[in-house]
N, C-alpha and C positions, 0 to 999 in steps of 0.2 A: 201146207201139206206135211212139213217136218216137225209140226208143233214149236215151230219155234216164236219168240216176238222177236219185233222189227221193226225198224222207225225207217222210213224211206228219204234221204235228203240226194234231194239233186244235186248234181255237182259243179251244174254251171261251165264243163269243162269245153273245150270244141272239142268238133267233132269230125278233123281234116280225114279226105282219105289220098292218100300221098300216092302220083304213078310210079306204078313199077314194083308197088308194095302188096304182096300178095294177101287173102283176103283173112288169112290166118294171123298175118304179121298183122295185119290192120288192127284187128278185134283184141289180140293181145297189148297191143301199145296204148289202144283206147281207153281198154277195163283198168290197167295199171296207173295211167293218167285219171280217170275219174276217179278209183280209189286215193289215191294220193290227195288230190283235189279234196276230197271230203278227211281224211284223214288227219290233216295239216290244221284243223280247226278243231281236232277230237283231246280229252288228255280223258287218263283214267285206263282203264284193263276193256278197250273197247272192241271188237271186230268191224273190221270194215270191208263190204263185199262189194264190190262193183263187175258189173257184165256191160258187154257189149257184142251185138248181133249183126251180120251181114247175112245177105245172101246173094250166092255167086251163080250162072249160068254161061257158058260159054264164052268163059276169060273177061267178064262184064258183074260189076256188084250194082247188086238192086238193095236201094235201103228203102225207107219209107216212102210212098208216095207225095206226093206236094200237092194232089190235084187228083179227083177222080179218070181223067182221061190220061195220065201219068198210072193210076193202078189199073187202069184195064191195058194198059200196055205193058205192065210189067208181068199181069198175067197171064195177056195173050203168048207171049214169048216165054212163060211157063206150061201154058197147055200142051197136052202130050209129050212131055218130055222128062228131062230128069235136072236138077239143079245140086246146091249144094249151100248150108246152114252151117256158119261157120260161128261160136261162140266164144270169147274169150271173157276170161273168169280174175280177177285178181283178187286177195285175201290178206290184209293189212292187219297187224296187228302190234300195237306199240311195243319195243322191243325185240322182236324179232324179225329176220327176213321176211321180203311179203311172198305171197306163192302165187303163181300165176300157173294157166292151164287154159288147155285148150278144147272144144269138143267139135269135130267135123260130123255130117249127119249129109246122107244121101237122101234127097225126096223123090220121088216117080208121079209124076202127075195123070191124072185120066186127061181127054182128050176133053176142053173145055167149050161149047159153040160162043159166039157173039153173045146171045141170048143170056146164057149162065152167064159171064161177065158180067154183063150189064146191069142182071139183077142183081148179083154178086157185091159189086164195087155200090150199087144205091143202098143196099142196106146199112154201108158206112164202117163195117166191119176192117175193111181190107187198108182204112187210112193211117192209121198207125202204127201198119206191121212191117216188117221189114220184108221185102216181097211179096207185100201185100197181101196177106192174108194170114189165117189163125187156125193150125191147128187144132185146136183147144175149144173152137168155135164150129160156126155153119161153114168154113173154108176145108173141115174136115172133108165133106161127100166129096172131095176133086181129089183127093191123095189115095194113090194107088197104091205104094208103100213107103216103107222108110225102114232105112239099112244105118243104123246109127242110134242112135239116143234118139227118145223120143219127146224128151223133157226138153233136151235142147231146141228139137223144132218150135215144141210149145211158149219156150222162153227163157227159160232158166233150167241148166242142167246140174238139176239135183245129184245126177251121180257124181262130175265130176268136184262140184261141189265136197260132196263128203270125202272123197279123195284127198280134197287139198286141205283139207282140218287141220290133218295130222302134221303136216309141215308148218303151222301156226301154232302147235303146242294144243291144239284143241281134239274134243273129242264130241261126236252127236248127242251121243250120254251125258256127258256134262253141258253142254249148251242146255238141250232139253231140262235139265233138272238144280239149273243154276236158278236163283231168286231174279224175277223178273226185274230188279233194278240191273241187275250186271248183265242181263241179257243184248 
């Protein structure tokens, strides 16, 4: 979406979520651990972004489902209500401090019956999401709104993203229009 290129390497990292650690703390400890992870094997004038996504509802984080009868439960306990998308952002770049950030995003869900579920969770959509479903997808028709970033629900929050450029020495300008090797 930002024009940019990107090589995706997984990091291999865990992916513990600690009690008593709130869901913000979670996602920023995680992204900074993944970056670093991928990081430590980089040399050159590289950036390195890593994210990581929860989502929280009533003092309880829902990540990915394990099992379709695991996503219909995580979205029966999202119907009709509101939850909360919590992302953490880290930005590695050799040399300088790395930058981390954070993006909270309210979701409002419509009032979802059994039925929706169930068709919902079979189309396979909702197993790799963090609360089981996708913005960005057919899990849009159940979101009533969203008071926050919208990028962030989707996955990656572009805004804060380009926020955190600038404390890496970087600019969108120059990423975009640097020679795709240095990219």
């Amino acid at each position: 979406m930002l024009g940019l290129k990107f090589e995706c390497v997984p990091s291999g990292a865990p992916e513990p979520v600690h009690n008593g650690e709130t869901p913000g703390d979670t996602v920023l400890r995680l992204a900074a651990a993944k970056a670093q992870m991928v990081a430590k094997d980089l040399t050159g004038d590289v950036l390195v972004v890593a994210g990581d996504t929860l989502v929280a509802t009533n003092g309880d984080v829902l990540g990915q489902p394990d099992s379709p009868e695991q996503a219909a439960a995580m979205l029966s306990r999202l119907s009709d209500s509101s939850h909360y998308v919590y992302t953490g952002v880290a930005l590695i770049r050799p040399g300088r401090a790395p930058a981390t950030g954070l993006s909270r995003s309210e979701v409002r869900f419509y009032p979802m019956s059994r039925e929706e579920i169930e068709w919902y969770v079979a189309t396979g959509e909702p197993m790799d999401k963090a609360g089981a479903y996708a913005a960005q997808g057919i899990g849009a028709v159940f979101i009533r709104s969203i008071e926050g970033s919208f990028f962030n629900v989707m996955g990656f929050p572009v805004d804060l993203f380009y926020r955190l450029l600038p404390e890496v020495g970087l600019d969108l300008q120059e990423l975009r229009d640097a020679p795709s090797a240095q990219r």
